[in-house]
C-alpha positions in Angstrom: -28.6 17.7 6.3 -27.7 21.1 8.0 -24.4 22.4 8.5 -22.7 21.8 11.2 -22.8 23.8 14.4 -19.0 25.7 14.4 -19.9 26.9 18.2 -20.7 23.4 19.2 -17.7 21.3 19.6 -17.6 18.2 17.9 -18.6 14.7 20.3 -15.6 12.9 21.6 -14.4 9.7 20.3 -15.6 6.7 22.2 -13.3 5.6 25.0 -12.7 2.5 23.3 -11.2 4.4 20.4 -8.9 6.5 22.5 -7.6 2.9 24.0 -6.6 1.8 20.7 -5.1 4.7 19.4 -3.0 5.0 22.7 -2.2 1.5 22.6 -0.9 1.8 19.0 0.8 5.0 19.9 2.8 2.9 22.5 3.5 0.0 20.5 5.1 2.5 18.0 7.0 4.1 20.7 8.4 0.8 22.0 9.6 -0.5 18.5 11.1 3.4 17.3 13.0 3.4 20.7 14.3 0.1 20.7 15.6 0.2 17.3 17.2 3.5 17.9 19.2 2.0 21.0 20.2 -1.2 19.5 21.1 1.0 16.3 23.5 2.9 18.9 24.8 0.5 21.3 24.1 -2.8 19.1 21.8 -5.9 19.6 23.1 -7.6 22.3 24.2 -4.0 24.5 20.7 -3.3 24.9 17.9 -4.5 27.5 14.2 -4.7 27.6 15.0 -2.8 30.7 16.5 -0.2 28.6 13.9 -0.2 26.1 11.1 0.1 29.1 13.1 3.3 30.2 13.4 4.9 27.6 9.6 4.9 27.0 8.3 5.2 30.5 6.5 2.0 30.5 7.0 -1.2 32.8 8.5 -4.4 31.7 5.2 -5.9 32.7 3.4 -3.6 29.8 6.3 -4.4 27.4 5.4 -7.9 27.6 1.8 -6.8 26.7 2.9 -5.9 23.3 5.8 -8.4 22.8 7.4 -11.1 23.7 10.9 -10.6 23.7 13.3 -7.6 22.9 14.0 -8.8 19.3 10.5 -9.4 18.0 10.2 -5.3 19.5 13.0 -4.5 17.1 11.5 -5.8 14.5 8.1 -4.8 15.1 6.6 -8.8 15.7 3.6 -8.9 17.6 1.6 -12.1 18.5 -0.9 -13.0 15.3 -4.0 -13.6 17.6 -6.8 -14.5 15.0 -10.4 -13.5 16.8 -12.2 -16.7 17.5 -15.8 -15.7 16.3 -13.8 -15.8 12.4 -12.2 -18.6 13.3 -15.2 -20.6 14.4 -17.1 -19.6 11.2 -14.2 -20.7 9.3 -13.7 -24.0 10.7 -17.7 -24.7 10.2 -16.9 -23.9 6.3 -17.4 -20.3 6.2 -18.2 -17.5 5.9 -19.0 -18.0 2.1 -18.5 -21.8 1.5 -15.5 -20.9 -1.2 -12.8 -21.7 0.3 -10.3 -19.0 -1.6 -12.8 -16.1 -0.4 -12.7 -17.8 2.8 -8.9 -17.3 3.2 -9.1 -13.9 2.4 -11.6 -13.3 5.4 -8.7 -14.6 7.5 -6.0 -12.4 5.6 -7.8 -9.2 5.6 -8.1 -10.1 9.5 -4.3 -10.4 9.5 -3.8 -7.6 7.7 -5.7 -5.2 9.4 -3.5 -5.5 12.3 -0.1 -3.1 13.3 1.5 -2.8 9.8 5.1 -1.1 8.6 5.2 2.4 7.2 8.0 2.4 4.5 9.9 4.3 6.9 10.1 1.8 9.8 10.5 -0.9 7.4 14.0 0.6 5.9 14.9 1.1 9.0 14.0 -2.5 10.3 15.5 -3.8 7.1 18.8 -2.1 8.0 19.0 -3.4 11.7 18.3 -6.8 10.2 21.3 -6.7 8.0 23.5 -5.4 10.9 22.6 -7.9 13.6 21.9 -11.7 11.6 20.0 -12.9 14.8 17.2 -10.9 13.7 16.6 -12.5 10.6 17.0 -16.1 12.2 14.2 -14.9 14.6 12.0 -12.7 11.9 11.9 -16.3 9.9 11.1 -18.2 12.9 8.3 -16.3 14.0 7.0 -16.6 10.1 7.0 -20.6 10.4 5.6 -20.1 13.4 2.3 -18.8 12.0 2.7 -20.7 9.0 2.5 -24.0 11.1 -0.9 -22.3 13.0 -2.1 -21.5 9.7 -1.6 -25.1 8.4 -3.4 -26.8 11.9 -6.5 -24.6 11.1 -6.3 -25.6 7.4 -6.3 -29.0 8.5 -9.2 -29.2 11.0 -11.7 -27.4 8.2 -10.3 -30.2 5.8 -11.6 -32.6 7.9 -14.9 -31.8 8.5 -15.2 -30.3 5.0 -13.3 -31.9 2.8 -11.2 -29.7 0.2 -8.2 -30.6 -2.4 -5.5 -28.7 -1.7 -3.5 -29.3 1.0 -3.4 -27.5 4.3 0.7 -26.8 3.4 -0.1 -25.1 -0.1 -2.5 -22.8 1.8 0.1 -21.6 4.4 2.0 -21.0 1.6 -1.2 -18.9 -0.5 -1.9 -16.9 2.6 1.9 -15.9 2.6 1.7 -15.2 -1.0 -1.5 -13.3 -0.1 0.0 -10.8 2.3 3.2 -10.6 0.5 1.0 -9.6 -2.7 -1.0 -7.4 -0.6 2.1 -5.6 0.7 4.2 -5.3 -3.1 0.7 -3.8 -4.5 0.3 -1.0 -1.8 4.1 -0.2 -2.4 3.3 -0.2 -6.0 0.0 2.1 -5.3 2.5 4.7 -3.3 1.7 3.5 0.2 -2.1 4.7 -0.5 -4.0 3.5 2.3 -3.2 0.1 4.0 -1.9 -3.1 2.5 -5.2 -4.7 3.9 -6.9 -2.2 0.6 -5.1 -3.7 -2.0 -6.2 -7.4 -1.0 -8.8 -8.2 -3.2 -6.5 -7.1 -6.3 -4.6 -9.6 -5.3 -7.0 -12.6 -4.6 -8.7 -11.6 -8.1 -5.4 -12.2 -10.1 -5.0 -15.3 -8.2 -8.2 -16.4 -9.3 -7.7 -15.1 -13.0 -4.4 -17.7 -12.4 -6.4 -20.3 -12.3 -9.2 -19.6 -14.8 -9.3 -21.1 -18.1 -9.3 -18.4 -21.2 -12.5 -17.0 -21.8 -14.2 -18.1 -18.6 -14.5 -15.3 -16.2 -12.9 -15.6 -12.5 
């Protein structure tokens, strides 16, 4: 292939790329200001109003991105699982084994908004200051958990499997949680999503008998 061109500037990124990145640059902006407020004035002395200020945004686009002025302070946004993968899980996909299915829907999750080491000190540190944040940041994680365990349920039933949809709420936790401790251990190389399938291959190595590969 040729070289490129230096006196031909390079294409521009499609428009829907631009959308994304600017939506994610706002996100960010609405959780690093909110924090910084409620880390000077407290929890309870600050406002979404305040928050929507302090950005430039509306209270109407606020809500786009969260759903209260909490889950902004901890960096929460709604887990919405895209209905084509959830279709093709419920129908007993996309492979049939139900372990590499689950990963399909982790992976999903965990391609979404995640916490640089940075924010999540600092998140960590607002959470011990103000309780109410932790009562919430568990809340929204039984939430899920509860999703997780309807969808579970409904593949059960039309294709029956022997765990129970409660021990795989509690294996996609472990999943993600795994997913995260590995990229910490890996120096915050790429994305947690990366260091999934480590982490669903010693699962599976869990459960193999010696000598019998996973």
């Amino acid at each position: 292939m040729p070289p490129a061109d230096p006196t031909v500037p390079p294409s521009p990124p499609p428009a829907s790329g631009l959308r994304e990145r600017k939506k994610r640059e706002r996100r960010e902006a609405l959780v690093d200001e909110a924090q910084r407020l409620v880390r000077e004035r407290g929890l309870d002395a600050v406002t979404v109003e305040d928050v929507c200020a302090s950005v430039g945004v509306s209270p109407r686009t606020f809500f786009n991105y969260f759903a209260s002025k909490d889950d902004a302070v901890l960096g929460l946004s709604p887990v919405d699982v895209d209905p084509e993968i959830t279709a093709t899980f419920l129908a007993g996909g996309p492979s049939g084994d139900l372990l590499a299915d689950v990963e399909v829907l982790v992976a999903h999750f965990l391609s979404g908004p995640f916490m640089t080491p940075e924010r999540m000190a600092a998140t960590l540190e607002l959470v011990h200051a103000e309780p109410r944040l932790l009562v919430r940041h568990l809340s929204w994680i039984e939430g899920h958990r509860a999703d997780l365990e309807a969808l579970f349920a409904a593949r059960r039933a039309a294709h029956p499997f022997e765990p129970t949809a409660e021990l795989l709420g509690f294996v996609v936790m472990t999943l993600v949680r795994g997913a995260a401790h590995e990229w910490e251990r890996a120096g915050h190389v790429g994305s947690p999503v990366d260091h999934l399938p480590s982490v669903v291959q010693q699962l599976r190595a869990l459960a193999t008998p010696p000598g019998h590969s996973p």
